[in-house]
Biopython code that builds the backbone (N, CA, C, O; Angstrom):
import numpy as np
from Bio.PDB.StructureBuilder import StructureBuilder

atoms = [
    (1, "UNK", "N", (10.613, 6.569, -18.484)),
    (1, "UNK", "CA", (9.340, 6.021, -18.103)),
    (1, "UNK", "C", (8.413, 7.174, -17.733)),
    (1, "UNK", "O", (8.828, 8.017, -16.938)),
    (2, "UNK", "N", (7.207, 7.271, -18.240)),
    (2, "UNK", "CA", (6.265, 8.215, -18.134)),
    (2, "UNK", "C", (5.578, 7.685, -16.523)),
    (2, "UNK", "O", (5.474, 6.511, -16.165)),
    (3, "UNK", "N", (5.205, 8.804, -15.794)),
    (3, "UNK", "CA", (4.759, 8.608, -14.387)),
    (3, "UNK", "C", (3.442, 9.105, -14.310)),
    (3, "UNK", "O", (3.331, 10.237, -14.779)),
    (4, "UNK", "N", (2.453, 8.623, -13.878)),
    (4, "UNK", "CA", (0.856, 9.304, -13.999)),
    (4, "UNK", "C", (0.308, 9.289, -12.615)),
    (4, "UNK", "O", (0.274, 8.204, -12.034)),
    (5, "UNK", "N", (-0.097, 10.289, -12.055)),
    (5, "UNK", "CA", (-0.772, 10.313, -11.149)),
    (5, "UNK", "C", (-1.683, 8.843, -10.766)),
    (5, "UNK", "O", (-2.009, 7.906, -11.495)),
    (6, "UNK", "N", (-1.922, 9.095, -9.325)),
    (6, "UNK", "CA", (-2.420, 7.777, -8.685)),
    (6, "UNK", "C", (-3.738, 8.257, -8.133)),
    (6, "UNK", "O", (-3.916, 9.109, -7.262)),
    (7, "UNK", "N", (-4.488, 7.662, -8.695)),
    (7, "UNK", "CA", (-6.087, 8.046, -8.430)),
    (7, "UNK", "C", (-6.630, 6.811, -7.354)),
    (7, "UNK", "O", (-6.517, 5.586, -7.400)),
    (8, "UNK", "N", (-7.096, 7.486, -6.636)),
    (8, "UNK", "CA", (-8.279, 6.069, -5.939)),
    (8, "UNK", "C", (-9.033, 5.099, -6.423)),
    (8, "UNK", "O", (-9.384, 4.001, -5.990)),
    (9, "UNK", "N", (-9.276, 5.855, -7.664)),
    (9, "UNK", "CA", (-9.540, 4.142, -8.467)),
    (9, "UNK", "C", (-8.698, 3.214, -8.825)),
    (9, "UNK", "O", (-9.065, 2.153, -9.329)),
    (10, "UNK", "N", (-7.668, 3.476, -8.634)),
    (10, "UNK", "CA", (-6.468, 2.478, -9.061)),
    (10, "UNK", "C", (-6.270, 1.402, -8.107)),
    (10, "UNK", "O", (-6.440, 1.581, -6.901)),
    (11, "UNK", "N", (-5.879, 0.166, -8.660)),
    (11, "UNK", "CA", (-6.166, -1.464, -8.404)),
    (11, "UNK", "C", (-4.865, -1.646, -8.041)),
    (11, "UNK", "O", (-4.422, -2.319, -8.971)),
    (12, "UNK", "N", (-3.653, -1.399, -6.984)),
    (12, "UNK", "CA", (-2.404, -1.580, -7.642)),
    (12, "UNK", "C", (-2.301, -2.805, -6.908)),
    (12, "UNK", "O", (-3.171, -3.205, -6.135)),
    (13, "UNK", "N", (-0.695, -3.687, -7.282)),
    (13, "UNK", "CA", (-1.402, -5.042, -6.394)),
    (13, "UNK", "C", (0.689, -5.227, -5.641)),
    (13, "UNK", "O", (1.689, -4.559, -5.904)),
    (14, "UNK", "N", (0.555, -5.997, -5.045)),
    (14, "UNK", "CA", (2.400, -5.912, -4.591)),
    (14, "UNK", "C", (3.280, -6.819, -5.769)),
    (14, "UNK", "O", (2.966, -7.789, -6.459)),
    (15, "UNK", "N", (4.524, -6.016, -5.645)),
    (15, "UNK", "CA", (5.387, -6.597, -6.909)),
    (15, "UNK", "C", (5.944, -7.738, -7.005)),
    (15, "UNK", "O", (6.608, -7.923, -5.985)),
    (16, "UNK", "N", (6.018, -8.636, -7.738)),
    (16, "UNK", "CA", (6.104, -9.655, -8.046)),
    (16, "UNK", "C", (7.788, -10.062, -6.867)),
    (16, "UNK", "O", (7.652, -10.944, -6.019)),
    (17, "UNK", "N", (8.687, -9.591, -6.946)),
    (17, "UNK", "CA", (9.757, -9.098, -6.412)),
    (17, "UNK", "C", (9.984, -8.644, -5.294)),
    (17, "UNK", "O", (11.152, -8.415, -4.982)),
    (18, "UNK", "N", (8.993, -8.408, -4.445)),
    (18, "UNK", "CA", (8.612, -7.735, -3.047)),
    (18, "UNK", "C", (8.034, -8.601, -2.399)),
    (18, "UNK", "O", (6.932, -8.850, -2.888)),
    (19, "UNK", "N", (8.360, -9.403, -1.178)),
    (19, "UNK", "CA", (8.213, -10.374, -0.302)),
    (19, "UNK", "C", (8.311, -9.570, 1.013)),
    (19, "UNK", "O", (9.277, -8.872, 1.318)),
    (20, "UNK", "N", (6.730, -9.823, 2.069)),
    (20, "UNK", "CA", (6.597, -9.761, 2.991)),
    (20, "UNK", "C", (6.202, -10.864, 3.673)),
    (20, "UNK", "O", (5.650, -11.877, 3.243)),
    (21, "UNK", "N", (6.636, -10.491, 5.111)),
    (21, "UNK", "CA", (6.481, -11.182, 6.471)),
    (21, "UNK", "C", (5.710, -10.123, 7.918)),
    (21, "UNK", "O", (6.203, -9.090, 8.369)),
    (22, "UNK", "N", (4.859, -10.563, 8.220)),
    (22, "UNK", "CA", (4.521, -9.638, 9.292)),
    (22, "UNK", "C", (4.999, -10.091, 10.214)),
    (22, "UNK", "O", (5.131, -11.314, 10.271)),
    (23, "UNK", "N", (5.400, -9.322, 11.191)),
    (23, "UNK", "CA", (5.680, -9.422, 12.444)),
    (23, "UNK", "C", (5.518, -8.706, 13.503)),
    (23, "UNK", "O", (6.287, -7.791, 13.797)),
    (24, "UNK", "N", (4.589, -9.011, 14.137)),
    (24, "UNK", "CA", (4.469, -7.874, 15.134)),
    (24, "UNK", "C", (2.832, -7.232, 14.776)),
    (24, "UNK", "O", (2.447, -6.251, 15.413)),
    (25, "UNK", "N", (2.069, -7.775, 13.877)),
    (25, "UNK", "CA", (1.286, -6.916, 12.915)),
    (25, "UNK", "C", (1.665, -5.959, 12.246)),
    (25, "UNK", "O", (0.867, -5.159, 11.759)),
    (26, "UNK", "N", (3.243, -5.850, 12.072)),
    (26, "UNK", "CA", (3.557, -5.013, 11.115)),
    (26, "UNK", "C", (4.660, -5.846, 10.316)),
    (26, "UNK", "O", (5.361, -6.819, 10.594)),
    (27, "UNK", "N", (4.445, -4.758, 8.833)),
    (27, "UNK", "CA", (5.018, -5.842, 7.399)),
    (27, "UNK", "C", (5.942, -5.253, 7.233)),
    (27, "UNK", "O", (6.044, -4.028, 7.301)),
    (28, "UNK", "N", (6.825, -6.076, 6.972)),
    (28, "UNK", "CA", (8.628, -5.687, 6.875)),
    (28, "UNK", "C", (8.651, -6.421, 4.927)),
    (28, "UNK", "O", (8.228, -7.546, 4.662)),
    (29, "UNK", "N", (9.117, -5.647, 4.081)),
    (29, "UNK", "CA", (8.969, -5.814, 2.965)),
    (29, "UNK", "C", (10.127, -6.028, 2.009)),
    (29, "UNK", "O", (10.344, -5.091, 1.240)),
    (30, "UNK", "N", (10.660, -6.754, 1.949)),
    (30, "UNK", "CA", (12.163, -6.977, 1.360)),
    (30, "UNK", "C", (11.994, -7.062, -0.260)),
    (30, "UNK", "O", (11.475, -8.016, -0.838)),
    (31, "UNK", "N", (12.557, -5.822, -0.934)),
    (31, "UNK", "CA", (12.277, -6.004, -2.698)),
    (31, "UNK", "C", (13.710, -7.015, -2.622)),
    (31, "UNK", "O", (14.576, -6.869, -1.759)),
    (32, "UNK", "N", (13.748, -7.943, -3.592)),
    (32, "UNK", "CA", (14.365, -8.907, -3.606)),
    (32, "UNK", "C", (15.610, -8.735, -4.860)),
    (32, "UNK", "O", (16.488, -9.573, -5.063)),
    (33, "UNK", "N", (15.481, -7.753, -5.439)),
    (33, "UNK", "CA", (16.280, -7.339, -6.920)),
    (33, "UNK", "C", (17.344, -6.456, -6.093)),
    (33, "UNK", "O", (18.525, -6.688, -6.353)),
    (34, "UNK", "N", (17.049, -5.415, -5.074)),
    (34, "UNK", "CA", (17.028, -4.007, -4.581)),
    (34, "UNK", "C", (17.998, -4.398, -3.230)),
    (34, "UNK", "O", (18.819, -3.581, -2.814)),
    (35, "UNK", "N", (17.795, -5.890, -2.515)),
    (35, "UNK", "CA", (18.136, -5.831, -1.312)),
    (35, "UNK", "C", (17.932, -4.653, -0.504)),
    (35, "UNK", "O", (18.865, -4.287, 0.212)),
    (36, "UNK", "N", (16.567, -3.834, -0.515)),
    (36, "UNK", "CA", (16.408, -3.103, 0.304)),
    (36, "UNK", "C", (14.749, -3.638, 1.334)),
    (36, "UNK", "O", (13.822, -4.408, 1.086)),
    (37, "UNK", "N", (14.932, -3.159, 1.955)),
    (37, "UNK", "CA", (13.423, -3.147, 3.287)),
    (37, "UNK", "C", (12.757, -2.544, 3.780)),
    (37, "UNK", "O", (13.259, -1.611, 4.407)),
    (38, "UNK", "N", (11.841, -2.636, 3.795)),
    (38, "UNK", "CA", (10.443, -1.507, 4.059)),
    (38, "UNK", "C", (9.645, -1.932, 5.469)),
    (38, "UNK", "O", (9.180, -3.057, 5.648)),
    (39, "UNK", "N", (9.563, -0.788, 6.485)),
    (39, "UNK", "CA", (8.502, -1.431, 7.636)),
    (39, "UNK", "C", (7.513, -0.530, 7.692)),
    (39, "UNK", "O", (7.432, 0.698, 7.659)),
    (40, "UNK", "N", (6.951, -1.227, 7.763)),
    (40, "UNK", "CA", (5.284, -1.053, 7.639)),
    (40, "UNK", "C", (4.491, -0.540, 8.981)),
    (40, "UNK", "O", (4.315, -1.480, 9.757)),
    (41, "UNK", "N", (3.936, 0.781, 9.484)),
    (41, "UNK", "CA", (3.034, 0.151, 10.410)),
    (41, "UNK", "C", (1.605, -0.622, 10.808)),
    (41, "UNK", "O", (1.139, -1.303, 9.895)),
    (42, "UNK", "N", (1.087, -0.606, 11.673)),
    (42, "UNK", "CA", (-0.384, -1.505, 11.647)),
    (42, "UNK", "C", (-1.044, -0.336, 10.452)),
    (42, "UNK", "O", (-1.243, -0.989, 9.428)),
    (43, "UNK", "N", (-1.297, 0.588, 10.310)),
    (43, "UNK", "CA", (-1.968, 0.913, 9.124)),
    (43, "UNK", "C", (-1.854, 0.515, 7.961)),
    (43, "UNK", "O", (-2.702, 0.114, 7.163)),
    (44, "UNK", "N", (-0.275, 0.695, 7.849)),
    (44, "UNK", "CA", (0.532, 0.338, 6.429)),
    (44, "UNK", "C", (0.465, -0.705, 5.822)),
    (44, "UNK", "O", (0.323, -0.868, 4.610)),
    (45, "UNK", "N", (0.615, -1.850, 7.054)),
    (45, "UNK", "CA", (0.293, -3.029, 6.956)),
    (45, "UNK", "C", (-1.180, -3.624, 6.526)),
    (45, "UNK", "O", (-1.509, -4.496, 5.722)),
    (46, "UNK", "N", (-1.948, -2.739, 7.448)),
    (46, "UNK", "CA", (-3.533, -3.100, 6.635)),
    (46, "UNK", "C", (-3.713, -2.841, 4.962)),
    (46, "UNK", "O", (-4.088, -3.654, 4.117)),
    (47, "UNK", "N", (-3.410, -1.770, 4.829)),
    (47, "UNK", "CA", (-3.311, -1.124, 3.367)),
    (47, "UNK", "C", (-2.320, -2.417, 2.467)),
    (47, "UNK", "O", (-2.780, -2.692, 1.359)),
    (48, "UNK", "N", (-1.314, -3.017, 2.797)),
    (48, "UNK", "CA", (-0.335, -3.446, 1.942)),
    (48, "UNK", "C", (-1.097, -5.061, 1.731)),
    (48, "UNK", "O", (-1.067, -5.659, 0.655)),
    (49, "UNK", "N", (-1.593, -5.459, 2.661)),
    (49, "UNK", "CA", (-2.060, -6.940, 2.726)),
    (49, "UNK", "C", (-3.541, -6.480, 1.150)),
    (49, "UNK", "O", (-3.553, -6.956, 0.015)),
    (50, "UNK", "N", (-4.032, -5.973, 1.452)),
    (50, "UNK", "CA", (-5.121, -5.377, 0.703)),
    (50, "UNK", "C", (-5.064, -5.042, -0.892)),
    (50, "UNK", "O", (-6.012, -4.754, -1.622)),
    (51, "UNK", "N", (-3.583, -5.170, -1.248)),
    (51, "UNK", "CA", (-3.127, -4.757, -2.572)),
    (51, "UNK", "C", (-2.752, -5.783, -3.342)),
    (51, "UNK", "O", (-1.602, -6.132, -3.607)),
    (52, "UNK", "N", (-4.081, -6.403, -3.804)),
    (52, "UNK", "CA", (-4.219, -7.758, -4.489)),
    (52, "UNK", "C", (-3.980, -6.770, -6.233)),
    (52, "UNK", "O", (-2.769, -6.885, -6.416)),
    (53, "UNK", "N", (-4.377, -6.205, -7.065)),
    (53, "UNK", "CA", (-4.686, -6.205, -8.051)),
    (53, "UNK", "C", (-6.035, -5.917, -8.963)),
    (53, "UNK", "O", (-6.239, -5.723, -10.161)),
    (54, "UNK", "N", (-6.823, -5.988, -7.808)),
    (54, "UNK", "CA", (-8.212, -6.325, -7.890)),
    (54, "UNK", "C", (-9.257, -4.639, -6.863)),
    (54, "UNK", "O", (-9.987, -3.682, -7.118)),
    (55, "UNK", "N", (-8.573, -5.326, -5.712)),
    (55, "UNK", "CA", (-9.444, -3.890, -4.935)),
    (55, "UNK", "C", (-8.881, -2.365, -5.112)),
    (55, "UNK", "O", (-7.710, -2.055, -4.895)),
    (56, "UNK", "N", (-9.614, -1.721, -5.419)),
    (56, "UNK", "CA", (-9.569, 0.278, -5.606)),
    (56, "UNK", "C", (-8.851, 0.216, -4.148)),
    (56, "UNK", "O", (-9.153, -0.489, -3.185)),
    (57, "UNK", "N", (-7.941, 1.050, -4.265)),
    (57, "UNK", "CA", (-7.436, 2.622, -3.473)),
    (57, "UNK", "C", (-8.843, 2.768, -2.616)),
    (57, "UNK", "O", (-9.115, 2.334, -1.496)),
    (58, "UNK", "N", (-9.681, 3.577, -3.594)),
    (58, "UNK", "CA", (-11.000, 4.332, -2.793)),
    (58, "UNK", "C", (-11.527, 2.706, -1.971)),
    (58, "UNK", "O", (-10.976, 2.718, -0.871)),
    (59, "UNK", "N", (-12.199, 1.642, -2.093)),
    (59, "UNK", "CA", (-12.291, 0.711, -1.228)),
    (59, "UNK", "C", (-11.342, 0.620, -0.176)),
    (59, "UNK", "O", (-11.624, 0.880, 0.994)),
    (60, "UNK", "N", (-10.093, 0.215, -0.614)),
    (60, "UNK", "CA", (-8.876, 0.083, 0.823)),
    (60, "UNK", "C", (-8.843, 1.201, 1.605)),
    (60, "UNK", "O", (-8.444, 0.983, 2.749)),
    (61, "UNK", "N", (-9.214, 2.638, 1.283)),
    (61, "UNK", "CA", (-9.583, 3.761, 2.087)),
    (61, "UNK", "C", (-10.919, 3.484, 2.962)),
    (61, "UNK", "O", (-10.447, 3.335, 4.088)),
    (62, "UNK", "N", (-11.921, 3.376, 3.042)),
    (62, "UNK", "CA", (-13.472, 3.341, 3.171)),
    (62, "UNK", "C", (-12.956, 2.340, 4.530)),
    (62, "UNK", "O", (-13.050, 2.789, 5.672)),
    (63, "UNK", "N", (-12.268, 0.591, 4.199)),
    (63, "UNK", "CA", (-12.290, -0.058, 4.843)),
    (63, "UNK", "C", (-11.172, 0.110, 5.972)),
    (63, "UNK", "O", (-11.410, -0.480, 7.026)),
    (64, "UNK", "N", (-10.159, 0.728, 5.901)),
    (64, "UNK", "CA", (-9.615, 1.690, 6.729)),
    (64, "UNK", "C", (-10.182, 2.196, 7.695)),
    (64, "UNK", "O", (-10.228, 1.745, 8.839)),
    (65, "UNK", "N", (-10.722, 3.319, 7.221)),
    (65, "UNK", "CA", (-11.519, 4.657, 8.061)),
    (65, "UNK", "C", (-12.383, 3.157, 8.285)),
    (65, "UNK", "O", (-11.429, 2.379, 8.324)),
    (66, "UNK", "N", (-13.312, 2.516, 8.412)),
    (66, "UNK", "CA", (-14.057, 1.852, 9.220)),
    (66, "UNK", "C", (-13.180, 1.081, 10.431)),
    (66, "UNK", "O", (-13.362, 1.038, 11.648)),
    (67, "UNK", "N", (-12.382, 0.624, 9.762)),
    (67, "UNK", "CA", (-11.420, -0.772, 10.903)),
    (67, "UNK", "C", (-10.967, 0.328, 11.508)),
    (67, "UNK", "O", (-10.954, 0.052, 12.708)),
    (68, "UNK", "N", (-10.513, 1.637, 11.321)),
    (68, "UNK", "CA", (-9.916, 2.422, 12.522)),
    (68, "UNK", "C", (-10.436, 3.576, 13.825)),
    (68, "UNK", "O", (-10.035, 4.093, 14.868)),
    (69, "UNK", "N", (-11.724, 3.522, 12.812)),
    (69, "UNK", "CA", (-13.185, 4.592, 13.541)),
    (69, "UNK", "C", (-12.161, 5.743, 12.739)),
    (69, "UNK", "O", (-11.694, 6.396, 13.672)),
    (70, "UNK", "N", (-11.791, 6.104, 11.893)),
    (70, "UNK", "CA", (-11.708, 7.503, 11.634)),
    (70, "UNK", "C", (-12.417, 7.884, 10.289)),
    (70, "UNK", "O", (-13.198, 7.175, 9.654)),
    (71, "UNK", "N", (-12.020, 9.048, 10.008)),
    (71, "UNK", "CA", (-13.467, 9.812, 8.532)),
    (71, "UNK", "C", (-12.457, 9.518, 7.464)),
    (71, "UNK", "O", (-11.241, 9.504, 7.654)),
    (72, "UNK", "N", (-13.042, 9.291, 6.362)),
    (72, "UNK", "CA", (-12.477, 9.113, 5.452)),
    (72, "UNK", "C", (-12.004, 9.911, 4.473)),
    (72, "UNK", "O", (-11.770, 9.419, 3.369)),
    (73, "UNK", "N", (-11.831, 11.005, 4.673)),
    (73, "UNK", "CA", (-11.600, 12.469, 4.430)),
    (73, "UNK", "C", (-9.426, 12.161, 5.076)),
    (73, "UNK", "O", (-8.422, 12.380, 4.397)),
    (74, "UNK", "N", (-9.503, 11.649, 6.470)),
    (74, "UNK", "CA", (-8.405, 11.027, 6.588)),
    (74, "UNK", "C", (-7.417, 10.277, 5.755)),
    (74, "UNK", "O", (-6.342, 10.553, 5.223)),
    (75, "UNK", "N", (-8.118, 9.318, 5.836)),
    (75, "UNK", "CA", (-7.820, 7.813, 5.093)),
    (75, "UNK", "C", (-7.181, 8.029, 3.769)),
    (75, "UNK", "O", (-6.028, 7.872, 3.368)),
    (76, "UNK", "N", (-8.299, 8.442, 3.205)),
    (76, "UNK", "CA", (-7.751, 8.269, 0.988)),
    (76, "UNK", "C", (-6.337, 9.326, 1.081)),
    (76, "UNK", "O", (-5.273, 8.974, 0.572)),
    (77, "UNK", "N", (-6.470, 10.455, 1.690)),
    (77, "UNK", "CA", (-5.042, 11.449, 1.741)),
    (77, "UNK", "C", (-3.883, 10.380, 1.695)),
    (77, "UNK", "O", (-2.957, 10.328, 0.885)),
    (78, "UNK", "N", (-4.159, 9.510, 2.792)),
    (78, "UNK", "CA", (-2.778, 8.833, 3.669)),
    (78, "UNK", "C", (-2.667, 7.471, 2.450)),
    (78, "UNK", "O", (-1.605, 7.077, 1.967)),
    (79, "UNK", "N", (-3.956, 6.948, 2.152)),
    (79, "UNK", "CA", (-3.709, 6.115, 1.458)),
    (79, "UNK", "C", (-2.761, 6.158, 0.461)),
    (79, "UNK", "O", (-1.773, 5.430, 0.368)),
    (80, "UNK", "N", (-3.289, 7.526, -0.685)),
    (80, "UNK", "CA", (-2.304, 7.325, -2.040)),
    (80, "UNK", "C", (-0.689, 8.314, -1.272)),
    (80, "UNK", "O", (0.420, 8.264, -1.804)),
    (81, "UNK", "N", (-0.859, 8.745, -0.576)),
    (81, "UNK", "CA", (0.588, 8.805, -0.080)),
    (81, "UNK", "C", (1.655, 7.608, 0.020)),
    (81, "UNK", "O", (2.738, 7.596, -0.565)),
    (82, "UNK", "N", (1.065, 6.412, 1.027)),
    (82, "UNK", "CA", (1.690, 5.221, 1.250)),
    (82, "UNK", "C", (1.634, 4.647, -0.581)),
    (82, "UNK", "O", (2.572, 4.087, -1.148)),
    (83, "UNK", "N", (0.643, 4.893, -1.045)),
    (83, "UNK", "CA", (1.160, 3.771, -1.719)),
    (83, "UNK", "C", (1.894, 4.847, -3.125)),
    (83, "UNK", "O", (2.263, 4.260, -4.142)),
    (84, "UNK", "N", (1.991, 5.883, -3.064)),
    (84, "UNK", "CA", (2.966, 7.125, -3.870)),
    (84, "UNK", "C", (4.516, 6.291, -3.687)),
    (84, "UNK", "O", (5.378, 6.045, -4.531)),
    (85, "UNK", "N", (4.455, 5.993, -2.254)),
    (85, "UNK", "CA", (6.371, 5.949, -1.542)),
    (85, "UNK", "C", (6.268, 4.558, -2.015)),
    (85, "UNK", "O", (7.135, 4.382, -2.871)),
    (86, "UNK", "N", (5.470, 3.349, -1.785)),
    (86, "UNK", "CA", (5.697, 1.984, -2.627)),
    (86, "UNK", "C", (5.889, 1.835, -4.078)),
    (86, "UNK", "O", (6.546, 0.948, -4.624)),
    (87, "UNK", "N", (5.269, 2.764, -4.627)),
    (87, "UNK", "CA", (5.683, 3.420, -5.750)),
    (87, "UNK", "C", (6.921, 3.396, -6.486)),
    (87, "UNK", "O", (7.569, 2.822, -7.360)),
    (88, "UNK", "N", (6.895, 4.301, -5.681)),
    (88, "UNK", "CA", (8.746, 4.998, -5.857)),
    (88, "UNK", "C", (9.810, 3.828, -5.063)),
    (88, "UNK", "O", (10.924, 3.933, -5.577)),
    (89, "UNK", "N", (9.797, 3.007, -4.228)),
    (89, "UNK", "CA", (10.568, 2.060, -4.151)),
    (89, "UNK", "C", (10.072, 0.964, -5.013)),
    (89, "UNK", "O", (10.506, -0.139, -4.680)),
    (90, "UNK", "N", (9.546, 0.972, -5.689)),
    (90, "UNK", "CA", (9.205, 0.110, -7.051)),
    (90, "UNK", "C", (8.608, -1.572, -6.168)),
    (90, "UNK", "O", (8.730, -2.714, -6.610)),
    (91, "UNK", "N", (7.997, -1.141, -4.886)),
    (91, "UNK", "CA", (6.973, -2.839, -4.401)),
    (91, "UNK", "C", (6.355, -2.948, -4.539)),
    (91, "UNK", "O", (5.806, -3.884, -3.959)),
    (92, "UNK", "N", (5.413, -1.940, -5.729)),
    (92, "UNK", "CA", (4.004, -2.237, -6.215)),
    (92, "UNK", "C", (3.896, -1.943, -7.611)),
    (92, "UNK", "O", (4.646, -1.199, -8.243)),
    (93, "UNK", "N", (2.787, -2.658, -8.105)),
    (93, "UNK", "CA", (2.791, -2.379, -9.670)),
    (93, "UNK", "C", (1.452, -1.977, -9.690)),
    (93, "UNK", "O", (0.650, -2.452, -8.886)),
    (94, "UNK", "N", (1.075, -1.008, -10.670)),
    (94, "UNK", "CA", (-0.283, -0.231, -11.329)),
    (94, "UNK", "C", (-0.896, -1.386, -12.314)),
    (94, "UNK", "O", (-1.913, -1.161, -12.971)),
]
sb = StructureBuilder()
sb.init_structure("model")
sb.init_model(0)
sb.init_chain("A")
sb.init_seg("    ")
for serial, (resi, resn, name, xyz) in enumerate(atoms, 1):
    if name == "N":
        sb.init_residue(resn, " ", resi, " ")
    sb.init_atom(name, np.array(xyz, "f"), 0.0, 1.0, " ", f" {name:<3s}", serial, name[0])
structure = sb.get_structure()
C-alpha cells in the first residue's frame, strides 16, 4: 500500500470499524476488527468528533486554536500528528 503524506487539506472522516464512546469528555476508541483501544484526550477528543469526511484538517485546526485560546501555529502541528497515529492504527480513512 502506497502511503502519502497528510496535508491540512485533507477531509479524513473515522473508520467505518472504529466505534467510540466518550467518557469523561474523553473518547475511548475500540477498532472492532483489531480488538484494540485508543484514549483520547479533551483535545483528541475534540479533533476526533470533528472527523466527519467533509471538514479540512486546516478547519479542525483554526477551530481548535479558537475553543482552546491558543495560536494556530500550535494546533495544525498537533493536529496532523494525532491524526498521522489514527492513521497508523488504521481508525480513520483519507
Amino acid at each position: 500500500m502506497t502511503h502519502r503524506e497528510i496535508t491540512l487539506q485533507d477531509q479524513p472522516s473515522q473508520a467505518p470499524h472504529a466505534v467510540a464512546e466518550l467518557v469523561d469528555g474523553q473518547a475511548v476508541i475500540i477498532h472492532l476488527r483489531r480488538g484494540i483501544y485508543v484514549s483520547l484526550n479533551e483535545t483528541g477528543s475534540f479533533l476526533w468528533e470533528r472527523l466527519d469526511g467533509e471538514t479540512s484538517l486546516e478547519a479542525i485546526a483554526r477551530e481548535l486554536a479558537e475553543n482552546y485560546d491558543v495560536d494556530i501555529t500550535v494546533t495544525r502541528p498537533d493536529v496532523l500528528d494525532l491524526v498521522r497515529e489514527l492513521l497508523a492504527e488504521d481508525l480513520i480513512t483519507l
